[in-house]
C-alpha positions as CSV (number, residue, x, y, z in Angstrom):
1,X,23.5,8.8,-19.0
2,X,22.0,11.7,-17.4
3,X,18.7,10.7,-15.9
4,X,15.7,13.9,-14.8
5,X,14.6,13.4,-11.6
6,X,11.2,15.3,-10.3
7,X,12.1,16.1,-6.6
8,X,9.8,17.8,-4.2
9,X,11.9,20.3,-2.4
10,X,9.5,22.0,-0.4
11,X,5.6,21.6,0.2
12,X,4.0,21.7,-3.3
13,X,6.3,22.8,-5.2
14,X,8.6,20.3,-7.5
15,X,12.3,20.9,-9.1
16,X,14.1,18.8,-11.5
17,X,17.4,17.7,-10.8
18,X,19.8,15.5,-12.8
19,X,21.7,12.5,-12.1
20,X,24.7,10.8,-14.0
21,X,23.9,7.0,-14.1
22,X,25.9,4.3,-15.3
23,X,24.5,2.4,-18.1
24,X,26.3,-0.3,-18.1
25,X,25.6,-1.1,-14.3
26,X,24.2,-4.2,-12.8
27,X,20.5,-2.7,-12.7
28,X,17.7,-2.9,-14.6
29,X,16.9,0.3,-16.4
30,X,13.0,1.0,-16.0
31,X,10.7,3.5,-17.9
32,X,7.7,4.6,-15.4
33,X,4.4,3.6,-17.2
34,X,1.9,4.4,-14.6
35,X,2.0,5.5,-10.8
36,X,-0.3,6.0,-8.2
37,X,-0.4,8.1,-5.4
38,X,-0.7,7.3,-1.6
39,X,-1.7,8.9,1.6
40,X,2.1,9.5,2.4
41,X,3.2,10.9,-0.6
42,X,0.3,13.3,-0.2
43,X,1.9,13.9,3.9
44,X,5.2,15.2,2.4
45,X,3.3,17.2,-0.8
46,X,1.5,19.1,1.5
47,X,4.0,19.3,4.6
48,X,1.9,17.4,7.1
49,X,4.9,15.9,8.3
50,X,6.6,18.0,11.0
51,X,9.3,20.5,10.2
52,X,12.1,18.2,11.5
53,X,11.5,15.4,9.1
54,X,10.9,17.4,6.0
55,X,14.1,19.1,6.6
56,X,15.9,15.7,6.7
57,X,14.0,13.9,4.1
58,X,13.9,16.6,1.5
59,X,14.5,17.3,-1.7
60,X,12.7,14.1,-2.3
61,X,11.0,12.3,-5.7
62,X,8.2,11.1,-4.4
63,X,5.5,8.4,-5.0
64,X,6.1,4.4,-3.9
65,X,3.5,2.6,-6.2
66,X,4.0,2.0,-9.6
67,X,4.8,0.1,-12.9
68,X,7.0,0.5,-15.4
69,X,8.7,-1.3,-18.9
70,X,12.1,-2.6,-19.4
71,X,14.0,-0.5,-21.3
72,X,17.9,-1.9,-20.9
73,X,19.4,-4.9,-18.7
74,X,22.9,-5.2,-19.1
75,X,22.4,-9.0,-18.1
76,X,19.7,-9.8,-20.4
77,X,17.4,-11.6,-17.9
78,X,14.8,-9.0,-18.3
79,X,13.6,-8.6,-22.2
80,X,13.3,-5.0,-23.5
81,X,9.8,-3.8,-23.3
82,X,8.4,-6.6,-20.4
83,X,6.5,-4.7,-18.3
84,X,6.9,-5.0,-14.3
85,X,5.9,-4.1,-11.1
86,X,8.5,-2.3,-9.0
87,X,9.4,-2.9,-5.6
88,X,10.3,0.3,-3.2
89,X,11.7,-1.6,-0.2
90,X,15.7,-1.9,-1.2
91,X,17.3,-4.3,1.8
92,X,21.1,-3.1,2.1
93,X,21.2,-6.5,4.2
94,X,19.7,-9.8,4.5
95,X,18.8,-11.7,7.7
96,X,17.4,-15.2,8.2
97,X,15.0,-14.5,10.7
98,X,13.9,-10.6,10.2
99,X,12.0,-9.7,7.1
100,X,13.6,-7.4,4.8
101,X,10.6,-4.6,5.2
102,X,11.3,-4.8,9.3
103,X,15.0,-4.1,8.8
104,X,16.1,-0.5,10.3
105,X,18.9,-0.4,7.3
106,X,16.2,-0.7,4.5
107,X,15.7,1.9,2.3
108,X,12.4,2.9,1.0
109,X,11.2,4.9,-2.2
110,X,9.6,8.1,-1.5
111,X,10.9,8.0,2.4
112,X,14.2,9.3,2.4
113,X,15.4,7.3,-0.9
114,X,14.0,9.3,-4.4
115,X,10.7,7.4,-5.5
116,X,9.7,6.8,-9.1
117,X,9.2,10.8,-10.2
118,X,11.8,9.6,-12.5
119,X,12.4,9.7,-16.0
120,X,14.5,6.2,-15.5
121,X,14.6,4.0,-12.0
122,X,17.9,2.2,-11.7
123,X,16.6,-1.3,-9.2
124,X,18.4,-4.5,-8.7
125,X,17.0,-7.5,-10.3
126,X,15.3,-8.8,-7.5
127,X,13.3,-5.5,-6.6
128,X,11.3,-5.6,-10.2
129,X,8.4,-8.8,-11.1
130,X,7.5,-9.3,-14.8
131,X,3.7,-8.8,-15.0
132,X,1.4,-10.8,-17.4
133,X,1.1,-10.0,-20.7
134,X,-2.5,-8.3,-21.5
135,X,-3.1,-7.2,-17.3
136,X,-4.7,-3.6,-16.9
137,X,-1.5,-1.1,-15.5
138,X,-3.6,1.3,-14.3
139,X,-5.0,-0.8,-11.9
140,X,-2.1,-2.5,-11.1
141,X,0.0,0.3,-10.8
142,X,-1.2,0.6,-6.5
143,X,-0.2,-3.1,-6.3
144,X,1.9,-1.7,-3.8
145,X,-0.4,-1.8,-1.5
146,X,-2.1,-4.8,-2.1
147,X,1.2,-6.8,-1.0
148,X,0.8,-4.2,2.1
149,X,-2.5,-5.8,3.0
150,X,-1.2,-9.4,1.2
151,X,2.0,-8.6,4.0
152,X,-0.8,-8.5,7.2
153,X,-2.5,-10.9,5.7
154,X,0.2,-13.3,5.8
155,X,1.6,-12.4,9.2
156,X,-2.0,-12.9,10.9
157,X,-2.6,-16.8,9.4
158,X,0.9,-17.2,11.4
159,X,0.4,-15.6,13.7
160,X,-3.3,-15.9,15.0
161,X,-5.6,-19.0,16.3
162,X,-7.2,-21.2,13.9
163,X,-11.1,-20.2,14.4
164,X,-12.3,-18.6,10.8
165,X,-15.9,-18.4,11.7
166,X,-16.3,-14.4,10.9
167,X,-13.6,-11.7,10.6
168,X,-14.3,-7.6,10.8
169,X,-12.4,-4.9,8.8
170,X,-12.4,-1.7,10.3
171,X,-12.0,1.3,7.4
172,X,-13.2,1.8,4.6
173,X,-10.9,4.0,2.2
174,X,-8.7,2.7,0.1
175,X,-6.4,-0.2,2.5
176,X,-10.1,-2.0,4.1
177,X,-11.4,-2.1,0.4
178,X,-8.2,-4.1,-0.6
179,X,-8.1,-6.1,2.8
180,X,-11.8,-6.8,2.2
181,X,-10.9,-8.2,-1.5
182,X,-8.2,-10.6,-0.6
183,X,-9.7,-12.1,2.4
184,X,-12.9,-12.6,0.2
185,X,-11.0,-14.4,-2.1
186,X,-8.6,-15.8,0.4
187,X,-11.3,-17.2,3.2
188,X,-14.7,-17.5,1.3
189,X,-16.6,-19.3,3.5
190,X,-15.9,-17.0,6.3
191,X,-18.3,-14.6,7.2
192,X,-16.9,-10.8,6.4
193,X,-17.9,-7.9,7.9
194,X,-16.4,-4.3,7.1
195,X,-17.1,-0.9,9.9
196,X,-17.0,2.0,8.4
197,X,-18.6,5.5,9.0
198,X,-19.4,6.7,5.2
199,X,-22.0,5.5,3.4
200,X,-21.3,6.3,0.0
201,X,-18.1,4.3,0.6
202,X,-19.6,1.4,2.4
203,X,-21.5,1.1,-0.8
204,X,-18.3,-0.9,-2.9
205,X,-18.4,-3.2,-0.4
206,X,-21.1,-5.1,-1.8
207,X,-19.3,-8.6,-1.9
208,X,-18.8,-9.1,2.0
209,X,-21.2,-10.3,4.2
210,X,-22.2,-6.8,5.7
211,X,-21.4,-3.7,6.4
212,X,-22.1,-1.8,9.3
213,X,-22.0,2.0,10.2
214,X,-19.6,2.6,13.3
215,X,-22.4,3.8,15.3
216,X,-24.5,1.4,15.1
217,X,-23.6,-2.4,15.4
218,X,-25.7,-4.7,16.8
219,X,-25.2,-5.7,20.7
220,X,-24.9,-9.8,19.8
221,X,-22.0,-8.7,17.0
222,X,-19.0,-11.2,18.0
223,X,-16.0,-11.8,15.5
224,X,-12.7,-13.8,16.1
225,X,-10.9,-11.9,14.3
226,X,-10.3,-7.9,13.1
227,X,-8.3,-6.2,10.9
228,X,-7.7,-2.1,11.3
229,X,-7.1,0.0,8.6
230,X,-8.2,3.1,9.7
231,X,-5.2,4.9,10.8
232,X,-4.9,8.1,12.3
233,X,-6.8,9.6,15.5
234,X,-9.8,7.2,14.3
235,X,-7.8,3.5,15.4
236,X,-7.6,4.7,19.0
237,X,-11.8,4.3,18.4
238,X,-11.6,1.0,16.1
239,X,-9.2,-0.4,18.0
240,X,-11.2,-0.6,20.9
241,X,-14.2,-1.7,18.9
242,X,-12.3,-4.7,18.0
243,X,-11.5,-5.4,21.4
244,X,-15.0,-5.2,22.5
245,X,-16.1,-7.6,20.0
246,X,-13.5,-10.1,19.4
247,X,-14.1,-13.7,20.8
248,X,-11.5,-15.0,23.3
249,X,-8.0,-15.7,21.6
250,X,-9.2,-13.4,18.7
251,X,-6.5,-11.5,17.1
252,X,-5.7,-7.5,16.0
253,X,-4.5,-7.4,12.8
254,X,-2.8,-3.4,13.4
255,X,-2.6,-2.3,9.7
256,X,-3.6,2.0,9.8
257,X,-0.8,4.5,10.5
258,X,-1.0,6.8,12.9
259,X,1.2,9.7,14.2
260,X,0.2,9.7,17.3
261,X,0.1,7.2,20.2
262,X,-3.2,6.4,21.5
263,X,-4.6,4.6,24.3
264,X,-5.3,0.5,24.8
265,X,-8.0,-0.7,26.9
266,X,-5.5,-3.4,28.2
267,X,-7.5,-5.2,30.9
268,X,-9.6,-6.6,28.3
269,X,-7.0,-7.4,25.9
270,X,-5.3,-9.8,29.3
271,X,-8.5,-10.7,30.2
272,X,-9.6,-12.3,26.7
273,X,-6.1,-13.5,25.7
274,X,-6.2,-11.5,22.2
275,X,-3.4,-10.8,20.2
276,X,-2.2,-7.5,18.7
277,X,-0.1,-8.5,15.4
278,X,1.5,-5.1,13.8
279,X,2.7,-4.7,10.2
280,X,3.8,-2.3,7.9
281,X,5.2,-2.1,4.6
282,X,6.1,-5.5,2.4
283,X,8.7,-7.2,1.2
284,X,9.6,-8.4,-2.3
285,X,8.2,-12.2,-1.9
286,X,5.2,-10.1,-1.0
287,X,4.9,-8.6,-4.3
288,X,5.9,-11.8,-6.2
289,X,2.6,-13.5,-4.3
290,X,0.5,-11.0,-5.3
291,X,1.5,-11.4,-8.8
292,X,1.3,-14.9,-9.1
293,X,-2.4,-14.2,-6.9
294,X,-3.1,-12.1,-9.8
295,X,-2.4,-14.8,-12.6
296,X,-4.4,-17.6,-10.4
297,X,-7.5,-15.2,-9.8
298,X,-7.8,-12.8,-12.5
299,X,-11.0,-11.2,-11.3
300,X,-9.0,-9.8,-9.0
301,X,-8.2,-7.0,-10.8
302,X,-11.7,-6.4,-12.1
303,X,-12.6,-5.5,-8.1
304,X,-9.4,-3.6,-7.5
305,X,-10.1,-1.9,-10.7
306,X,-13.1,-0.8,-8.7
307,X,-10.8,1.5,-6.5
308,X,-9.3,3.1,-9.2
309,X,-10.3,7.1,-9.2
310,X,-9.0,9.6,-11.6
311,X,-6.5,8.8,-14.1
312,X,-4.5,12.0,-14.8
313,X,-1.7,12.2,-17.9
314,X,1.5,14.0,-16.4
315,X,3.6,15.5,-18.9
316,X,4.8,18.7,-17.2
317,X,5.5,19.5,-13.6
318,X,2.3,21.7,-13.8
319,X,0.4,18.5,-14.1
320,X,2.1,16.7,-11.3
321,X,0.8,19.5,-8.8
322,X,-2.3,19.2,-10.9
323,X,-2.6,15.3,-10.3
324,X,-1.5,15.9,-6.7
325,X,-3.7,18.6,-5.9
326,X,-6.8,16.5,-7.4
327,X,-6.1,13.3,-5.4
328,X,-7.0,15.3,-2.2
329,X,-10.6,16.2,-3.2
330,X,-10.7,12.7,-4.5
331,X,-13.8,11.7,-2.2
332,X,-13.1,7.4,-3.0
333,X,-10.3,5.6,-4.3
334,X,-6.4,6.0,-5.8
335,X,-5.6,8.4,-8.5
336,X,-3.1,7.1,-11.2
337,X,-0.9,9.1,-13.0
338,X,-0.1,8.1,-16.7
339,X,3.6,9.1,-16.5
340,X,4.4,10.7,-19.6
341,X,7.1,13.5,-18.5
C-alpha cells in the first residue's frame, strides 16, 4: 500500500512524501487518532537545532507522542479498532543489563527515524499497549512523557537512599507538572515541594505541599531529595539550588535537556555525598507501567487532563503549521492535534 507521510523538510515548512508498505508484514498497522506536540518537535519546526544536525536529520515526520487505533494485524493479536498508545523508542538490539532507551543503536520517532505525521505507522508488536476502553485520548495522547518522568522516577527509587521525608521539583512547565502528579500519587505521605519562577503556572500545582517562587525560599528549606526539569540555561541555576538544599546522601534526579554544558558546584556535591542520577527518554516496560498506573488510579488522568492546552483538528498541512505555530504562544500546557489528514 502506499502510505502519505507529512515530513518537515526545512524549518516550517512540511512536504508529503509517499512510502510503499507491505501489508502483509509482521507490524501492526496503526491509524493516528490524536498527537501531541513536544518541546523538541517544536526545536526542529523552527530550526533551533544547529545547521549540522538539521542537515542530517532532515526531511523528517515529526512528533513522538501519540495514540492511535488498530486498523490491520496480520497476526491477529491486536483486534481491529483497539485503541493504543504508541511507543517511539524502536531497540534494533536487546541487552541484559542496558535499557533499551540507553542503547546508541536505538532509533527514535521524530529524531532521525519519521514520527507519527503519518497517515499509517508500521510498529512491531511490542512498541504499541492496548489502552482501556472508555479512557480520554486527548489526554493520554502526551503519555509519552509521563513514562519519561515514570522512567526517572523509577531509576531514582534504585538508585537513591531510602529517606522520603520531603522531595523538591524544580520547573514548572509541562515535565515538573507531570513529575509533581506521579510522585503525589506514588509517595503521598511525603512532603512535596515544586520551585518555579511563574506564578500563573505555579497556580496547577495546588495538590503538593507548596510551591515556592525561585527567589525566594526560605533559609531553613532542607529536602533529601530533588528532581530537575527545567532544562536549558535555567538547570545550571536549579541545579545548584538543589545542591544547596539537599540533606546529606540526597539525590539529583537530572530530568531537563539542555544544549549546553553548564557548571557543577562539585565541592559540595563531595562534601555531602549526593548523587546525580541522569535520565532521558523511556523504554517500552515504561509505557506498559504507566498504562496499567492508569487503570489502578484513574484520577490520574483527570489531573493530567489539567495540562492539556489547545486541542487543534489537522486536516491539511495548512493546519499542521497552524497547530505548530499555536503551541509556541501556548503560555501553559501540551497542545493535541486531532489528526484527521
Amino acid at each position: 500500500m502506499i502510505n502519505q507521510v507529512y515530513q518537515l523538510v526545512a524549518p516550517r515548512q512540511f512536504e508529503i512524501t509517499y512510502n510503499n508498505e507491505d501489508i502483509k508484514s509482521e507490524n501492526v498497522i496503526i491509524r493516528p487518532l490524536y498527537l501531541s506536540i513536544c518541546v523538541a518537535d517544536q526545536r526542529y519546526y523552527t530550526g533551533s537545532r544547529n545547521e549540522e544536525v538539521l542537515e542530517k536529520k532532515l526531511p523528517m515526520s515529526l512528533i513522538h507522542e501519540g495514540v492511535g487505533e488498530v486498523v490491520y494485524d496480520s497476526k491477529g493479536i491486536y483486534k481491529v479498532g483497539k485503541k493504543v498508545v504508541m511507543v517511539p523508542n524502536t531497540p534494533t538490539e536487546k541487552s541484559e543489563i542496558i535499557s533499551e532507551n540507553y542503547l546508541p543503536t536505538s532509533k527514535f520517532r521524530s529524531s532521525g527515524f519519521d514520527g507519527f505525521m503519518q497517515d499509517y505507522i508500521f510498529m512491531e508488536h511490542d512498541r504499541i499497549v492496548e489502552l482501556p476502553d472508555e479512557i480520554d485520548l486527548s489526554v493520554v495522547s502526551y503519555s509519552e512523557l509521563v513514562s519519561v518522568s515514570w522512567h526517572a522516577i523509577q531509576r531514582f527509587k534504585n538508585k537513591s537512599i531510602n529517606m522520603h521525608d520531603s522531595f523538591g521539583i524544580w520547573g514548572d512547565g509541562n515535565l515538573g507538572f507531570i513529575t509533581a502528579v506521579l510522585l503525589r500519587k506514588l509517595y503521598p505521605d511525603t512532603k512535596i515541594y515544586v520551585f518555579g519562577k511563574t506564578d500563573f503556572k505555579l497556580s496547577h500545582f495546588s495538590f503538593v505541599d507548596e510551591v515556592f517562587h525561585i527567589n525566594h525560599i526560605p533559609q531553613d528549606l532542607v529536602i533529601n531529595h530533588g528532581f530537575e526539569c527545567v532544562g536549558g540555561k535555567g538547570s545550571q541555576s536549579a541545579v545548584d539550588q538543589i545542591i544547596n538544599l539537599l540533606t546529606p546522601e540526597g539525590s539529583i534526579a537530572l530530568m531537563g535537556v539542555s544544549e549546553y554544558s553548564i557548571e557543577v558546584n562539585t565541592r559540595l556535591v563531595l562534601e555531602k555525598g549526593i548523587t546525580m542520577i541522569g535520565s532521558s527518554r523511556s523504554s517500552a516496560k515504561d509505557f506498559n507501567d504507566v498504562v496499567d498506573f492508569y487503570k489502578k488510579h484513574p484520577d490520574i488522568i483527570e489531573k493530567l487532563s489539567l495540562l492539556k492546552g489547545n486541542e487543534l483538528v489537522v486536516r491539511t498541512l495548512s493546519d499542521a503549521i497552524d497547530a505548530f505555530e499555536s503551541d509556541l504562544s501556548t503560555s501553559w500546557g501540551k497542545t493535541v492535534i486531532k489528526w484527521d489528514l
